[in-house]
N, C-alpha and C positions, 0 to 999 in steps of 0.2 A: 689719338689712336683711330684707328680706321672702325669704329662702331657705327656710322651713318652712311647709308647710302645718298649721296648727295646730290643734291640737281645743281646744274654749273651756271651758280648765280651767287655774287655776292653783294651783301646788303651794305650803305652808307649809311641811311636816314630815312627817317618817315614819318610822314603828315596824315593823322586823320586815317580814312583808310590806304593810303598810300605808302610805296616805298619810292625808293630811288636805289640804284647799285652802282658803284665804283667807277663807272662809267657815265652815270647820270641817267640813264634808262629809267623809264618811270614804268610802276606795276602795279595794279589794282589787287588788295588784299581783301581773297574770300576764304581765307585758313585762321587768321588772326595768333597766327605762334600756334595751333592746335586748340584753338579757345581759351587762350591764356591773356592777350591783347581785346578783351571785350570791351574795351572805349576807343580802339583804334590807337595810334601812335602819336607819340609827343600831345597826349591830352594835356591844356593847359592846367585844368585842375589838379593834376598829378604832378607835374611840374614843379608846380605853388609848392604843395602840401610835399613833396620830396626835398625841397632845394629846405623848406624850414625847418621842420623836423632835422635835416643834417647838422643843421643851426645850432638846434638845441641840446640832441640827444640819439646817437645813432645805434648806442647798445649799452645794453645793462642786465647783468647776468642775473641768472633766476633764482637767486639768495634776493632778492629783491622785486619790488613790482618798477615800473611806468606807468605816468599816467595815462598817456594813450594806445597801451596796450591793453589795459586795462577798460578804458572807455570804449574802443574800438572790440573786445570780448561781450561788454555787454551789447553794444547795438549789432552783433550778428548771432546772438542768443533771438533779440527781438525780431531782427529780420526770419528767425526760425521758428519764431513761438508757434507760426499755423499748422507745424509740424509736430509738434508737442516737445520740444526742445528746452533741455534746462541748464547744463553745461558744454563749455567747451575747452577742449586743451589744444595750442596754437603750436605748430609744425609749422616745415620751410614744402612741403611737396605732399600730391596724391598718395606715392606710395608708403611713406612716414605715416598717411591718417589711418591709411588700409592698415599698414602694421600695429598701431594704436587700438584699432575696433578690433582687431582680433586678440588682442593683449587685453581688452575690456570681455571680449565676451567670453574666453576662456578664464579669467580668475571669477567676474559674478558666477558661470557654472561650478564652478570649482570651492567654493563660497559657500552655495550654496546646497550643492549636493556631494561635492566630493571628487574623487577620480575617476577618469574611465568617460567623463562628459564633455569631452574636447571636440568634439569634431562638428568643423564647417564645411558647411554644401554651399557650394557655389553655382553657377551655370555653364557648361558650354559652349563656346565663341567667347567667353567673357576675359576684359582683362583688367587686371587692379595693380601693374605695378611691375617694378625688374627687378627687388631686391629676393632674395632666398624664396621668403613667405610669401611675397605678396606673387612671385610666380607662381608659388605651390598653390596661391587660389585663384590663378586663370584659366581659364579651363580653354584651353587651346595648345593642343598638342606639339606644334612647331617650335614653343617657347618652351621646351622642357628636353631637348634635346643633348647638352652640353653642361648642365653645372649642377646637376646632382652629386651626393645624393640631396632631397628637397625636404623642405620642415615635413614631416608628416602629419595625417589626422584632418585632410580634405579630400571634399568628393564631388563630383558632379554631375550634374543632372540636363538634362535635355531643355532648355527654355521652352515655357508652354505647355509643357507635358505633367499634367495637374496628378495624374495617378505617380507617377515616378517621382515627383515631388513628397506626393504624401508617403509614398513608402521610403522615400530619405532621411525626411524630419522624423527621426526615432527619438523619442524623448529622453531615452534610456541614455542615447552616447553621443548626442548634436549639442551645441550650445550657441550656433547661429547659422542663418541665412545670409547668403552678402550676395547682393544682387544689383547690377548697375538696370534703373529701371528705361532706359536707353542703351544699348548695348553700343558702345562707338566704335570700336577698332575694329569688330565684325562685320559693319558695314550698316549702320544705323539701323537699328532692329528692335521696336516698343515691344513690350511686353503687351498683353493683353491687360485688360481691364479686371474680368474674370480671374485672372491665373495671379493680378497681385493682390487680388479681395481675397482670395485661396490661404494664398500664402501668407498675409497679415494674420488670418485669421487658426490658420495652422501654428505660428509660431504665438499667437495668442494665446491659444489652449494649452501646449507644448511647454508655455514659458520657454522659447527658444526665440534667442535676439534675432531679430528682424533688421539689420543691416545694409542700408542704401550707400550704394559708391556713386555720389554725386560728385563728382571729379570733373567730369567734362558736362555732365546737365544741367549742374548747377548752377547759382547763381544767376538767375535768371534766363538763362541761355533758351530756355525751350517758352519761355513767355509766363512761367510762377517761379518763385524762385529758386524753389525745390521741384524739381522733373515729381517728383511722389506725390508735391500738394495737389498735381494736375490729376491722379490717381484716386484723392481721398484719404491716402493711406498716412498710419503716422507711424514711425519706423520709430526701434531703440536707439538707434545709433546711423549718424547721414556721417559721412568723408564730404571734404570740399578740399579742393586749391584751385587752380587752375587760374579761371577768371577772377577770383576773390583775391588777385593781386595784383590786376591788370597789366604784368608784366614782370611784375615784382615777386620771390617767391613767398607764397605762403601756401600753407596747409593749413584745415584744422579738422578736429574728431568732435563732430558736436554728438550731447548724450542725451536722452529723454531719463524720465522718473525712474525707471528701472535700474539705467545705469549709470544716472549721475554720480553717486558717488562711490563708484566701483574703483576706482581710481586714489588710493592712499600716498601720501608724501614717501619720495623712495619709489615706487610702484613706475614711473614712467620720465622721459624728462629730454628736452632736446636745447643743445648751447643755442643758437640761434630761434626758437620759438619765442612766437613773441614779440619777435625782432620790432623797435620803435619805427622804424624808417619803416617794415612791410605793413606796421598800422597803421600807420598817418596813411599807406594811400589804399587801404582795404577802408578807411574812413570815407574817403572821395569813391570806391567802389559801391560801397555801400546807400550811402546819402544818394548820389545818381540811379542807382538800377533798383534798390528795395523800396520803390512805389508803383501801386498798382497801374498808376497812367502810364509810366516808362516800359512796366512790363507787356503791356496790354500793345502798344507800337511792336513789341519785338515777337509778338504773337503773329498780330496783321504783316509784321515787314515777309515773316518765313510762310504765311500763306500766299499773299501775294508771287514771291519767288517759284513757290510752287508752280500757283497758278501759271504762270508765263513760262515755265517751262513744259507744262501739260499742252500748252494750247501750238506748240508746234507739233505736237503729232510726230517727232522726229522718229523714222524707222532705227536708229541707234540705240534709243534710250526706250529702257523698261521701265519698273518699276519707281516710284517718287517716294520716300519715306520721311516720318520725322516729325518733330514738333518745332515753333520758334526758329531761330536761326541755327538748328544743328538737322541740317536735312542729308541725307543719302541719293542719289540717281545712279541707277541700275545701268549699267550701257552692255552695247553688246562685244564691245571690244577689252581689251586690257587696258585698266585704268591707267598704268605710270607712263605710258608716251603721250597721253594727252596732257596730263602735268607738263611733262619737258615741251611739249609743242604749246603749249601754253605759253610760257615762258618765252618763246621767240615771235609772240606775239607783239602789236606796235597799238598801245600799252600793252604790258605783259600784264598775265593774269596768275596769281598763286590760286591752287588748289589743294585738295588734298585726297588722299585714295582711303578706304574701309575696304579691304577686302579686296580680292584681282581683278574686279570689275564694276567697283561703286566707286563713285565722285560722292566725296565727300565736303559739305558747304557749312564752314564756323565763321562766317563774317563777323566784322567788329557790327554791336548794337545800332552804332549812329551813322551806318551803310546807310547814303540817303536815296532817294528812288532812283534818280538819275545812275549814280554809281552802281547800283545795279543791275539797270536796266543797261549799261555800259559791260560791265562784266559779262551779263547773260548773253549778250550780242556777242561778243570774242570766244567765247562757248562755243554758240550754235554755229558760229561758221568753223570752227576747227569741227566740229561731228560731221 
């Protein structure tokens, strides 16, 4: 079906952060699938752990456990502990964990105060997802056009705006916050410091769940493994997929003390969660990027990148934003023909757009300096 707007390229294979296309044209990759390819392509350790797993055990419905779905739940409990993390339930996609957190914080409201406690605030520019709910909590008007009517009992608030925040959280009829503490699809936009010590602290006193969409900041992406550990903050409930499959799909809803066990047998449940083949390589995701040396490279790799692109001074390019390898650059032109002109570059270069005039940059982790100090050059002479 024609749902994508496409750029007129198509893909064979690819090495590392490389592609190649049907052609043989070689492409330096600074998108990574959207932050989904966070070890780069054809990683041998994926490979290994895909080809055996198939070996063994590729699916087993959930009347039953796996061992490695099983072992692969508890080490991304641990990779979460600094977040205060105690369970998790394993989806195939972001927007399955979104719908999950929202199913978790309306039955704990519901639990434990009764009816009438439904309602999630979300933010403005924000986006969690394409199904019914998870549009109804994006708070971007473009995406609401066409498939109402929408789940009801979400609201929105102005990111940053601490007084309108606090007149939202109304203890009376809220039962969560869901906030990506990196905004991506708006055009990479932190939250302040301030505004998520606010709002921890708001949904603290409130007992109103505290709800992070780590989708795209997660997993190391911004250099902790949770975009919120870099804040301080320890949230009721994180979303992850994306990178936590390195190509492969998975989702999951991890839950802190509050609402681990909000969640009853009956109460949720997905044919595919779980999946043995997306643990074995969430295992090799894991073991690679949840150490602090690894993540502390993907810190230094996204300031560096920065830096080299500040220090051209280019009259095109505004503003620089971001943490780790999920940065934003402001230009002063419309972002999608420099994609396509990208693209007809010799190597080509993938990017990606935030917004009608941000360049958006999700390189794979193990982008080594050459590669993009190679990318950054193909850039600067297309502006």
């Amino acid at each position: 079906m024609k749902t994508y707007k496409r750029l007129p390229v198509t893909f064979a294979k690819g090495e590392g952060s490389w592609l190649w296309d049907t052609a043989g044209k070689k492409y330096l990759d600074f998108a990574s699938g959207i932050a989904v390819n966070c070890l780069g392509h054809a990683y041998p350790p994926l490979i290994k752990a895909i080809s055996e797993q198939v070996g063994k055990l590729n699916h087993v419905c959930n009347y039953y456990q796996s061992d490695v779905s099983m072992s692969f739940a508890e080490k991304l409990i641990a990779a979460c502990a600094g977040a205060g993390m105690k369970k998790v339930f394993l989806a195939n996609s972001g927007a399955e964990a979104n719908e999950g957190a929202c199913k978790i914080a309306r039955k704990y409201s519901l639990s434990k105060y009764g009816k009438g406690r439904h309602t999630i605030v979300s933010l403005r520019g924000s986006f969690h997802g394409r199904t019914i709910t998870t549009l109804s909590a994006t708070g971007q008007d473009h995406f609401h056009k066409d498939f109402g009517p929408y789940t009801e009992g979400f609201v929105f608030v102005d990111a940053g705006d601490m007084d309108m925040l606090e007149r939202a959280l109304n203890k009376n009829i809220v039962a969560g916050f869901l906030a990506e503490p990196i905004q991506g699809e708006s055009g990479i936009k932190l939250l302040s410091q301030e505004y998520m010590e606010m709002a921890a602290k708001l949904c603290a006193e409130r007992d109103i769940l505290l709800m992070m969409d780590e989708i795209q900041s997660g997993v190391g992406r911004t250099g902790t493994f949770l975009a919120c550990e870099g804040y301080g903050v320890k949230p009721d409930i994180v979303t992850l997929a994306k990178g936590l499959g390195g190509g492969i799909p998975v989702g999951a809803v991890m839950a802190g003390e509050k609402t681990a066990d909000v969640f009853q047998p009956g109460d949720h449940g997905s044919t595919f969660g779980g999946n043995p083949v997306a643990a074995a390589v969430g295992h090799v995701i894991l073991d690679t990027v949840a150490n602090p040396s690894f993540m502390s490279a993907i810190a230094a790799k996204g300031e560096r990148m920065k830096e080299i692109i500040s220090s051209w001074n280019h009259p095109r390019i505004g503003e620089i934003r971001g943490k780790g390898l999920m940065l934003g650059v402001d230009i002063d032109i419309e972002a999608w023909p420099v994609l396509e002109k990208a693209l007809k570059a010799d190597p080509g270069l993938l990017l990606l757009t935030a917004g009608k005039q941000t360049l958006r940059f999700l390189p794979p982790y193990n982008l080594s300096d050459a590669e993009m100090d190679q990318g950054l050059d193909i850039l600067k002479n297309l502006l």
